[in-house]
C-alpha positions as CSV (number, residue, x, y, z in Angstrom):
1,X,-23.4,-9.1,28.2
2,X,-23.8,-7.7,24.7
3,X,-24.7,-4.1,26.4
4,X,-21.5,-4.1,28.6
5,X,-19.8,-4.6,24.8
6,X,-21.4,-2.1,23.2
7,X,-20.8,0.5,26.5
8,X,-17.3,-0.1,27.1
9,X,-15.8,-0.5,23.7
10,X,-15.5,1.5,20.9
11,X,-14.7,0.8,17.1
12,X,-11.3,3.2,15.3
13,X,-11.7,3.7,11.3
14,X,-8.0,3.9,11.1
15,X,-7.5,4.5,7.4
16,X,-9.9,4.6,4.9
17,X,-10.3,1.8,2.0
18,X,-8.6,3.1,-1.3
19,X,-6.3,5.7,0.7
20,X,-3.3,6.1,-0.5
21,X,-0.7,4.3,1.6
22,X,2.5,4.0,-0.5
23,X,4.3,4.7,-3.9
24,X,6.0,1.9,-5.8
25,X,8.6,2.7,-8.4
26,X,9.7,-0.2,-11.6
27,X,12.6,0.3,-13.3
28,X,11.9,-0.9,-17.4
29,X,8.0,-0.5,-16.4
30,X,5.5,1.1,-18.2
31,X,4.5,3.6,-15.8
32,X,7.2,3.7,-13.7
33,X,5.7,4.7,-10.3
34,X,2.3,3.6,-9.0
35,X,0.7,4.1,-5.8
36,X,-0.6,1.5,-3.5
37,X,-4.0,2.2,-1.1
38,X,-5.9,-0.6,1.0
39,X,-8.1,-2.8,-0.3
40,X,-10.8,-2.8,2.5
41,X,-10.7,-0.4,5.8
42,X,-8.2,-0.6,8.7
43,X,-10.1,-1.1,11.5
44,X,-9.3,-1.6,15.3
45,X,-11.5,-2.2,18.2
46,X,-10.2,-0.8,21.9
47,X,-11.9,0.2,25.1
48,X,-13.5,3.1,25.5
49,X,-11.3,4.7,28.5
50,X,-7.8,3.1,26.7
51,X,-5.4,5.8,24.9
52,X,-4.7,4.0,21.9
53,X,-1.4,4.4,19.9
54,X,-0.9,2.7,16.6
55,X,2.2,2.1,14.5
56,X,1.7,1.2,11.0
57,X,4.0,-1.4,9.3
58,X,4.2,-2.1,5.4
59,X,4.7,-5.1,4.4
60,X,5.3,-5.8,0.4
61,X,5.7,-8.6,-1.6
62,X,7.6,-8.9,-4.9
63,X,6.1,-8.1,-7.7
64,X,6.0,-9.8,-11.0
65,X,5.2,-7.6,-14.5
66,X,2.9,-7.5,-15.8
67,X,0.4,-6.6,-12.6
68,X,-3.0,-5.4,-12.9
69,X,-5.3,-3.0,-11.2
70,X,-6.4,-4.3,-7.8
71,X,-3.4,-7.4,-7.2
72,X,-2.6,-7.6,-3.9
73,X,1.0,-6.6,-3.4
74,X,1.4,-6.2,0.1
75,X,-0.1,-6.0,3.7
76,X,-0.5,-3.0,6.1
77,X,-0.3,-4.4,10.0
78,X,-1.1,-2.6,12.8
79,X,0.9,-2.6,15.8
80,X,0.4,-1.8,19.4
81,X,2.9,-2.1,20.8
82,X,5.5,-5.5,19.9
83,X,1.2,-7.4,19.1
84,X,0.0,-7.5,16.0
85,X,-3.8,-5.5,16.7
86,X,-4.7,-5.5,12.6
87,X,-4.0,-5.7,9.3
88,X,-5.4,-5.1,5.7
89,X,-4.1,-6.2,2.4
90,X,-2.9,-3.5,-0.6
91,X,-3.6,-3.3,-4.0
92,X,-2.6,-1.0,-7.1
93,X,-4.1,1.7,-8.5
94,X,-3.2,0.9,-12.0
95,X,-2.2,-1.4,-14.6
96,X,1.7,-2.3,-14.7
97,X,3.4,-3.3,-18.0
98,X,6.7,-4.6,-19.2
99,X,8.3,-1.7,-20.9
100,X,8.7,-2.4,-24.7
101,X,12.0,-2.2,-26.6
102,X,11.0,0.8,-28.5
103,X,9.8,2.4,-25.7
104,X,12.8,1.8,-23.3
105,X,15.5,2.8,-26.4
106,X,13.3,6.0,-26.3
107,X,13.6,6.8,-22.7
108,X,17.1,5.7,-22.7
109,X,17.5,8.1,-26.0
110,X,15.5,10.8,-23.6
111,X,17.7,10.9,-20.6
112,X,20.8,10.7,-22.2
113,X,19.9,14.1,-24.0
114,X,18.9,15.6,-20.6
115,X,21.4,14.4,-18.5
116,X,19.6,12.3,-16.5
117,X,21.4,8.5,-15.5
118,X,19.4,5.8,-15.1
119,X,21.0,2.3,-14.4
C-alpha cells in the first residue's frame, strides 16, 4: 500500500518559505511599505501522471500598528480549480510603527516642497 503511494504520487514545493509574496503600503507608518513572504513552504501533493495547475489567492487581514516582524497578516490558498488544494500563512519582514508627530509634520513639510500629494 505505502509503495503504490510513494510510486504514483509526487510532492510540488510551490513557493519557497520567506519568498516574497506581496507588498503592503501604511499611510502615517513608519516605513511605509513592507513586504510580506510565507511563513512555512507551500506545498501540494498530486499524482504523478496529473497536469497540475495552480492559482494562487491572497488573503489579508487588517492590520493594527504597531506590528512586528514575523505577525501573521494574511493567508496564501491554493486553488485547483473552484477546491481549496493548500494554503500557508504570511508574515512581515519588518517591524511596523506608528509614525510620530514630528516625523509625519516632516514628511508632510517634505512633499509639499516637492510637489508630491499625499492624503
Amino acid at each position: 500500500m505505502l509503495d503504490y503511494g510513494f510510486l504514483n504520487t509526487k510532492v510540488n514545493i510551490l513557493k519557497r518559505k520567506g519568498e516574497v509574496i506581496d507588498t503592503v503600503s501604511f499611510s502615517k507608518a513608519n516605513p511605509s511599505r513592507v513586504s510580506i513572504s510565507l511563513a512555512d513552504d507551500l506545498i501540494a501533493v498530486s499524482d504523478v501522471d496529473e497536469d497540475s495547475s495552480y492559482q494562487f489567492d491572497v488573503q489579508m487581514d487588517e492590520i493594527s500598528l504597531p506590528a512586528n516582524k514575523g505577525d501573521v497578516v494574511g493567508k496564501i490558498n491554493v486553488l485547483q480549480g473552484k477546491k481549496v488544494f493548500s494554503s500557508a500563512p504570511l508574515v512581515l519582514n519588518e517591524d511596523v510603527q506608528k509614525m510620530g508627530f514630528w516625523r509625519y509634520y516632516y514628511e508632510q513639510l517634505r512633499s509639499t516642497i516637492l510637489g508630491e500629494i499625499n492624503i
